[in-house]
MARDO-38996 format. One line per 3 residues: number of its first residue (from 1); for each residue x, y, z of N, C-alpha, C. Coordinates in steps of 0.001 Angstrom, whole numbers, plus 500000, padded with zeros to 6 digits. Layout:
REM residues N
NUM	X/Y/Z/X/Y/Z/X/Y/Z | ...
END
This chain:
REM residues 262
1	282758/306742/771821/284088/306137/771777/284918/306794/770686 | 285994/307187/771368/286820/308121/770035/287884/307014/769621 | 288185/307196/768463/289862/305910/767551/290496/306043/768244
4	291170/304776/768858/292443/304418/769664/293450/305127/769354 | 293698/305738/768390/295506/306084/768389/295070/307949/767884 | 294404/308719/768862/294093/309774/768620/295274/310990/769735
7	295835/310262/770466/297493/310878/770761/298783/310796/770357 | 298459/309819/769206/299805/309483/768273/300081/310380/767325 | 300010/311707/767647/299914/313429/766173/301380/313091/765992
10	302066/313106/767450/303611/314265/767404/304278/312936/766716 | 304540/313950/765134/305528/312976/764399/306917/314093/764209 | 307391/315035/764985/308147/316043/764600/309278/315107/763840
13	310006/314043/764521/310911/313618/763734/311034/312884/762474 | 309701/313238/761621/308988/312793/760529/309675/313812/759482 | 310130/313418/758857/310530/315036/757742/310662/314627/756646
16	309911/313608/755913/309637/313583/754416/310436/313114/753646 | 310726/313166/752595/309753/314380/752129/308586/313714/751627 | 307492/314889/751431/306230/313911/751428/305568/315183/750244
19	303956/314211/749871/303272/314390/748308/301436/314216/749528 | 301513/315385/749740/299981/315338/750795/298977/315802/749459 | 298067/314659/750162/296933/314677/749261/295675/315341/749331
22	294847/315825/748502/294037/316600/749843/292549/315601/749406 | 291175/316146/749752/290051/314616/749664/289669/313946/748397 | 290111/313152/748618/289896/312429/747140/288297/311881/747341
25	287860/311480/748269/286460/311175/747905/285760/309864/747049 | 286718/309271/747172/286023/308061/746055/286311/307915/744493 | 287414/308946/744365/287964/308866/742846/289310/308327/742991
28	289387/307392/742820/289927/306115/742607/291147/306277/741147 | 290154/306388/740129/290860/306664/738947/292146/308172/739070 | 291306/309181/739266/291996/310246/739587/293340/310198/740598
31	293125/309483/741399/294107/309732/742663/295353/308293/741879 | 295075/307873/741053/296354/307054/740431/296836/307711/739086 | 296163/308563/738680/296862/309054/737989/297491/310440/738960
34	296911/310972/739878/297745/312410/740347/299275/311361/740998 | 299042/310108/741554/300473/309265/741819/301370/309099/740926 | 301048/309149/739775/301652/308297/738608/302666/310010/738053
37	301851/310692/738326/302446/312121/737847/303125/312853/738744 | 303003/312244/740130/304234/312553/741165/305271/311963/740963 | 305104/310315/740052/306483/309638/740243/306432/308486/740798
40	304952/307857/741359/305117/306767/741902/304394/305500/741243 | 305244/304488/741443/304766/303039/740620/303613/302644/741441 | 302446/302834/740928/301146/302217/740924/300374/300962/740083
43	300660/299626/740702/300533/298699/740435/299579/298128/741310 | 298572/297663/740145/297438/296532/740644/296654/295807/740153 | 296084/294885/740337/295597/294117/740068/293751/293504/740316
46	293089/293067/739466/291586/293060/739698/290683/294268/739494 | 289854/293936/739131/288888/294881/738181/288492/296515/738805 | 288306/297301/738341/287975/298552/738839/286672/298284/740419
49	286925/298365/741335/286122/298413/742855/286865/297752/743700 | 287725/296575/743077/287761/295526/743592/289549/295335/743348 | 290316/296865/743450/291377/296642/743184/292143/295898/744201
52	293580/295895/743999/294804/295469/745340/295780/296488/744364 | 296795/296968/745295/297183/297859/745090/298841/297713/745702 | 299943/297892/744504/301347/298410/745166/301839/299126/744836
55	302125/300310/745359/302493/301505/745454/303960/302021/746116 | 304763/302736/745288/305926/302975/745884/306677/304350/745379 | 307681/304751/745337/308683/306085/744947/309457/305963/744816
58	310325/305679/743813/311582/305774/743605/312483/305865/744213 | 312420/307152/744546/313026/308348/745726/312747/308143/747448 | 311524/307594/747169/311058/307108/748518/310692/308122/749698
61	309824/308906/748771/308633/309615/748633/307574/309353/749261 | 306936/309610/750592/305887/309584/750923/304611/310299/750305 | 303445/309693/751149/302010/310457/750889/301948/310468/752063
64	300664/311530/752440/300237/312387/753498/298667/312434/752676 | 297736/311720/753062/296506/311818/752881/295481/312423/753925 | 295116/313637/753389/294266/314503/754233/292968/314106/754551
67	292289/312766/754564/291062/312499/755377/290505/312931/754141 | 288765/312279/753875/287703/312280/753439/288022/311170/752102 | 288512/310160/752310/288926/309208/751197/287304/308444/750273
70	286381/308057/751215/285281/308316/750631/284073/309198/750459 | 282867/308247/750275/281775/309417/749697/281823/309809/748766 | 280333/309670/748005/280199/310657/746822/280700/309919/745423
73	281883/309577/745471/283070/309595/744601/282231/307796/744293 | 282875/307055/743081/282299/305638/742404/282762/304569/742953 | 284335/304982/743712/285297/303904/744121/285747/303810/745367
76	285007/304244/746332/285468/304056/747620/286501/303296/748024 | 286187/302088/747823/286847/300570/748195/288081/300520/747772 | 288330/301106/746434/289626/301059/745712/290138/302131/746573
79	289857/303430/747013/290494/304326/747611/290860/303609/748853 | 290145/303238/749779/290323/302482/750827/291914/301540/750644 | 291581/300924/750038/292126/299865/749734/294104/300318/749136
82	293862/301204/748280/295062/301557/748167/295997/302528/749317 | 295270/303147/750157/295404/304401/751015/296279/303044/752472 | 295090/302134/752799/295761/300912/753422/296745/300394/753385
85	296944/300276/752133/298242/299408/751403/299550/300269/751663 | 299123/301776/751503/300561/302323/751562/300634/302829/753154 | 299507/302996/753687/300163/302879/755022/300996/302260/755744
88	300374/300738/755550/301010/299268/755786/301975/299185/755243 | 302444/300006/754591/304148/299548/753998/305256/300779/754079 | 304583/301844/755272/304759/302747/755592/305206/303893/754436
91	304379/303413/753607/304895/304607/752586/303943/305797/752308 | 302943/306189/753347/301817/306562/753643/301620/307091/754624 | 301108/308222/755398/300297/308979/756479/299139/309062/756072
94	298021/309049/756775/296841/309725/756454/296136/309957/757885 | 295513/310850/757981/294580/311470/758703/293269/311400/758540 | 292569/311267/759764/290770/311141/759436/290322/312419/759348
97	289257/312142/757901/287983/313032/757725/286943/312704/758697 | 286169/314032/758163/284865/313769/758843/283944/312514/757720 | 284069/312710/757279/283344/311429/756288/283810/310211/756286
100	285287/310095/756557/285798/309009/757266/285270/308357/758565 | 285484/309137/759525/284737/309002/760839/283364/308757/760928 | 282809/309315/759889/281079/308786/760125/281250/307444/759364
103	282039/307131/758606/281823/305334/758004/282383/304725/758895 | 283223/305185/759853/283857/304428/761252/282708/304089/761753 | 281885/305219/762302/280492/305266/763438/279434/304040/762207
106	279475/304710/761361/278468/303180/760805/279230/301916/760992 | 279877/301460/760541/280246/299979/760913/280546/299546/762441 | 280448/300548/763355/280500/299731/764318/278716/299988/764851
109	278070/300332/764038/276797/300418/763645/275635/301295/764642 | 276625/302143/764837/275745/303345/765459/274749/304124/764287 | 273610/304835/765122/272853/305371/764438/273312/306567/763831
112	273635/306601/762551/274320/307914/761745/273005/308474/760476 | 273478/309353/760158/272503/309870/759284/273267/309522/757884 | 271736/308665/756963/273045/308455/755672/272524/309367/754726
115	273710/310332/754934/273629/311471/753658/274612/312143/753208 | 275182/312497/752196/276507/313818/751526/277495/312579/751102 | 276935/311476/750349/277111/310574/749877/277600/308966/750353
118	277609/308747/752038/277217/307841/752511/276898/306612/751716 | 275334/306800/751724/274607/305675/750933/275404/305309/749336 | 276579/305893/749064/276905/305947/747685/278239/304515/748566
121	279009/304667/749127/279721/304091/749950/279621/302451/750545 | 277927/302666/750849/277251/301793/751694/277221/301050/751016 | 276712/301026/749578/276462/300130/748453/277421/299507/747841
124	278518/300532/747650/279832/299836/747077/279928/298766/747893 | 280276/299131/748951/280556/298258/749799/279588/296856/750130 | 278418/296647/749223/277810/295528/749499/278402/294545/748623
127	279067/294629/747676/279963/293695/747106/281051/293423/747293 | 281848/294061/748563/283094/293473/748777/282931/292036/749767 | 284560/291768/749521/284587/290086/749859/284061/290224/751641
130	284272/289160/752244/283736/288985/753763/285573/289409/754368 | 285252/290565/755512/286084/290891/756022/286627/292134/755774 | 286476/292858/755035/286843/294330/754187/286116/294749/755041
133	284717/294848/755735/284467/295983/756628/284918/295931/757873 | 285667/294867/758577/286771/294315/759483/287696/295118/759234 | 288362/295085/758104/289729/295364/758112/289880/296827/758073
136	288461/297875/756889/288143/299229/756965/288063/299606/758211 | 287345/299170/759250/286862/299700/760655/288237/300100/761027 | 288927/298630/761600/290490/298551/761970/291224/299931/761632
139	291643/299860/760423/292355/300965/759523/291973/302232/760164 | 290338/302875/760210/289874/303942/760537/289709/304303/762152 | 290059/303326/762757/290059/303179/763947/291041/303683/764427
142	292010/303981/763956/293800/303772/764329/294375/305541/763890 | 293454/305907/763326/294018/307215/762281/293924/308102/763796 | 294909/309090/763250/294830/310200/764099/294085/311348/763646
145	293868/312527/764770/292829/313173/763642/293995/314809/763314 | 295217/314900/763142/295677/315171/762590/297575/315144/763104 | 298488/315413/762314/299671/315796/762493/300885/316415/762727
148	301652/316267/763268/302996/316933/763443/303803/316569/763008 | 304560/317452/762008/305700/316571/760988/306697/317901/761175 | 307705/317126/760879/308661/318226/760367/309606/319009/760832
151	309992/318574/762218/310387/319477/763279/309654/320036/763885 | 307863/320303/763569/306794/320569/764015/306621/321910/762953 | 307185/322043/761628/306944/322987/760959/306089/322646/760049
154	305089/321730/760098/304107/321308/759155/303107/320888/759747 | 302016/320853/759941/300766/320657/760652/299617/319849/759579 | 299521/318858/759324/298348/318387/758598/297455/317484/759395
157	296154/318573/758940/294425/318098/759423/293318/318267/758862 | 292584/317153/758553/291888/317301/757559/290873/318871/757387 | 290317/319460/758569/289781/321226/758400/290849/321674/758548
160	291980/321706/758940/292723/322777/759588/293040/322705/760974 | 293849/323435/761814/293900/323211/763072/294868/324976/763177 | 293997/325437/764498/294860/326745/764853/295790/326740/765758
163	296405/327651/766007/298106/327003/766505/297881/326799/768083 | 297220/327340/768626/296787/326601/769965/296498/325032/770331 | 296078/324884/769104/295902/323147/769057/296747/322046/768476
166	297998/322687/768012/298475/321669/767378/299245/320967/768070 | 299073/321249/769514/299886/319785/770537/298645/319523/770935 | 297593/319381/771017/296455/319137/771655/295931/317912/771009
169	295298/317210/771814/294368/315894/771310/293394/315533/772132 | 292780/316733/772826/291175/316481/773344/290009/316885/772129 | 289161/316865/772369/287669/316650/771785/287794/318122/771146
172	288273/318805/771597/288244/320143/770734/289143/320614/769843 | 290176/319592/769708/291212/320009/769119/290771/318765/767783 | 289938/317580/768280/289447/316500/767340/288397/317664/766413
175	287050/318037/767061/286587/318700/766661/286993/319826/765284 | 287678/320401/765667/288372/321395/764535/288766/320703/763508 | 289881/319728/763689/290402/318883/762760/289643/318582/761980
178	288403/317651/762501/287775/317036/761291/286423/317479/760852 | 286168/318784/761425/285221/319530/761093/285314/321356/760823 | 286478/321805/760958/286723/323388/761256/286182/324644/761981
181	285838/325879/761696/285554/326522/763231/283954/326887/762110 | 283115/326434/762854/281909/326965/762666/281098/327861/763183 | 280100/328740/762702/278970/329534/763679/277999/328709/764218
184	278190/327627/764225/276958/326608/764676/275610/326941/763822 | 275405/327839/763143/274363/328258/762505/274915/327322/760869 | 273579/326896/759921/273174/326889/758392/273281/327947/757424
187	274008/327756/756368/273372/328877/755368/272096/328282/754376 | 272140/329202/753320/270424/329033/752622/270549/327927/751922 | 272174/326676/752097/272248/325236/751412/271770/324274/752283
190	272073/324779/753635/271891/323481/754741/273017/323385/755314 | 273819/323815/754605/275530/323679/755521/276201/324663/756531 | 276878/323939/757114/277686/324747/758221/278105/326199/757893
193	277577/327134/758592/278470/328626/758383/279685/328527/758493 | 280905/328852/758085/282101/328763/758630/282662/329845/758643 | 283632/329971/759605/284720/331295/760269/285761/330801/759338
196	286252/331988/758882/287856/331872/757913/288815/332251/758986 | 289318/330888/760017/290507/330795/760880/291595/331302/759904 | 291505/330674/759013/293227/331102/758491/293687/332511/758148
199	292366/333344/758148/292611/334882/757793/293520/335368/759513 | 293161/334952/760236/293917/335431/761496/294705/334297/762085 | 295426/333634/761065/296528/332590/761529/297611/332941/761811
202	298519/332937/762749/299902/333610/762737/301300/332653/763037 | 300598/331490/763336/302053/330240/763448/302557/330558/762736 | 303835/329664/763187/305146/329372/762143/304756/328355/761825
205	303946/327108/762328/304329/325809/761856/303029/326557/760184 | 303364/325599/759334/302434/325530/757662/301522/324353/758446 | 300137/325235/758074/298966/324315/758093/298345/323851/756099
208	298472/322465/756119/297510/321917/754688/296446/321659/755421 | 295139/321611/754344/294732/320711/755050/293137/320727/754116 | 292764/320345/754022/290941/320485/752615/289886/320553/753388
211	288953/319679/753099/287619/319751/754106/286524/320511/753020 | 286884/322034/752415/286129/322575/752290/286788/322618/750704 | 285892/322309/749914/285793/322385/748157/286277/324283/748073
214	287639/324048/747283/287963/325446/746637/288550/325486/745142 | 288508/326518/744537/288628/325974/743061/289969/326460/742560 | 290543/327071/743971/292035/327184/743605/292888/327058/745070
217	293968/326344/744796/294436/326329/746307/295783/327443/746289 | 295252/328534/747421/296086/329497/747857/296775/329734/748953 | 297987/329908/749226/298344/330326/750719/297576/331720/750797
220	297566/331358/752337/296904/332406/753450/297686/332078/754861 | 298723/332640/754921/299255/332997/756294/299621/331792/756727 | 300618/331345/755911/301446/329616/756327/299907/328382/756459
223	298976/328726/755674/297632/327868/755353/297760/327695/754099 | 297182/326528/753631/296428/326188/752180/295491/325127/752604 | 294899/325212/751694/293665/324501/751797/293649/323757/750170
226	293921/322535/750195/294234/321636/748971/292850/320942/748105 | 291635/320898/748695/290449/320452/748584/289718/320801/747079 | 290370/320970/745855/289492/321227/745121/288567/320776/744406
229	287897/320275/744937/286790/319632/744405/286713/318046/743344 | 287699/317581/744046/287856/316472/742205/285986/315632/742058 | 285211/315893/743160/284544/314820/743047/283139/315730/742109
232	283863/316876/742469/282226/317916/741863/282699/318292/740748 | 283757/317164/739913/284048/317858/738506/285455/319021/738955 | 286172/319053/739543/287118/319727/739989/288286/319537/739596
235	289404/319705/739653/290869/318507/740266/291357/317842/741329 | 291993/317138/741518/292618/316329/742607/294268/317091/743090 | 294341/317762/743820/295615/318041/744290/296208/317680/745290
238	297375/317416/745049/299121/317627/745909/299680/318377/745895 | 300411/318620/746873/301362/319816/747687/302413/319314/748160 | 303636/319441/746944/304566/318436/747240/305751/319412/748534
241	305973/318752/749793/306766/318919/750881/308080/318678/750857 | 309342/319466/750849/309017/320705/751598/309119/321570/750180 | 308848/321203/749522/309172/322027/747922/307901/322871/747688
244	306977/322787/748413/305497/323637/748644/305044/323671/746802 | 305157/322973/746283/304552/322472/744470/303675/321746/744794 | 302284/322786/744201/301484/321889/743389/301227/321059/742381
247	300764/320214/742969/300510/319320/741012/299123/318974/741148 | 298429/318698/740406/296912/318419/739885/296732/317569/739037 | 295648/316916/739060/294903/316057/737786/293485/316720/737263
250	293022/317169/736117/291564/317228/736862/290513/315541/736553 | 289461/316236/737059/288218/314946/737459/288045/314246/735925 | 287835/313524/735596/287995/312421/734489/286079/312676/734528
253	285305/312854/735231/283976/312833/735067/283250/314398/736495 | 282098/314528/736418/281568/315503/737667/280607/314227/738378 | 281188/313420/739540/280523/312245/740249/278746/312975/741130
256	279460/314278/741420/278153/314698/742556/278438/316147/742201 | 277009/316353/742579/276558/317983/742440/276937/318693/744055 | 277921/319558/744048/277931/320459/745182/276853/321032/745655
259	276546/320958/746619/275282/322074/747738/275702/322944/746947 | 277038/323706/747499/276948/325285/747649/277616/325238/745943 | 277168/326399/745563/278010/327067/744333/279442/327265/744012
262	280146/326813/743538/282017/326782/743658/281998/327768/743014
END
């Protein structure tokens, strides 16, 4: 069963301006301060896990959250929880990760494999109130697995998406999104080989988009890849739209050890 609202991409008449986030992962702390240094009033209330959250812009300033909100990271719930809040008050986009999508497939309690920080997730989550994994499912249920903004000159998905796919919303165009182009083969970590799509990208529309831990985010052929690592001791970045500025926080702590070598 794929999320109900996985043909709802085409937002062309969407045009921002927007502050896309790339995976925050469960850093909670980090991702309110990279807000607070964009400009936006981050207000909440109740103890660190167990926040509520109001969030806004001055300017009236969106976010664009690139998928992988947990895992790994100390604060899932708070990420959850704030990422919700600004959706619901439409001051928010976000797109599903693949790590997103597998905490979808667990709560509606299919057999998933719990690993690449899962079980870190699972636990948080044994102390929230009754109904938070109701309302998480819901939320993750609804995401698309990536976007069209902008007149269609902006493309955000959590791997990436190549320009053949960015009107597309079958299984292969899901596929890419929330996983990118692989050899189907392992390297000597356990992880996916991957093809560098963006070296032979040639759209016009600008693809963002993370997935894959980098320790600097560069264009490559109307691509960036925003993902730097905040959870492996990294920073947390934004890519403010259409002003193409970065801004950063770095990691306040190193939560998890990367497989591969950064």
């Amino acid at each position: 069963m794929l999320p109900q609202n996985t043909l709802h991409f085409d937002r062309r008449h969407d045009r921002g301006p927007f502050d896309i986030v790339g995976d925050v992962h469960g850093c909670a702390g980090e991702l309110e301060l990279l807000l607070g240094k964009l400009g936006y009033l981050v207000e909440h209330d109740g103890p660190e896990g167990h926040r509520h959250y109001e969030v806004s812009h001055p300017q009236g300033r969106r976010v664009v959250f690139l998928g992988d909100l947990v895992d790994r990271g100390p604060r899932s719930p708070d990420v959850l929880r704030l990422a919700m809040s600004m959706v619901e008050a439409e001051r928010a986009l976000c797109v599903t990760g693949n790590h997103d999508d597998k905490l979808r497939r667990w709560l509606l309690g299919r057999d998933v494999k719990v690993s690449h920080g899962l079980g870190d997730t699972i636990s948080q989550f044994q102390t929230q109130p009754d109904g938070f994994r109701d309302t998480v499912h819901e939320f993750l249920d609804q995401l698309a697995h990536h976007h069209v903004l902008d007149g269609g000159g902006l493309i955000v998905a959590h791997a990436g998406l190549v320009e053949d796919m960015h009107y597309q919303s079958g299984g292969k165009a899901r596929g890419f999104a929330l996983y990118g182009a692989t050899t189907g083969e392992q390297d000597e970590y356990g992880l996916p080989v991957r093809l560098d799509w963006a070296q032979d990208y040639a759209g016009d529309a600008h693809v963002v988009y993370g997935h894959m831990a980098v320790t600097e985010a560069v264009w490559v052929n109307r691509t960036i890849c925003i993902d730097t690592g905040c959870v492996f001791g990294g920073q947390l970045t934004a890519l403010r739209w259409p002003e193409r500025k970065l801004v950063t926080v770095g990691a306040l702590e190193t939560y998890y050890a990367s497989l591969r070598p950064r």
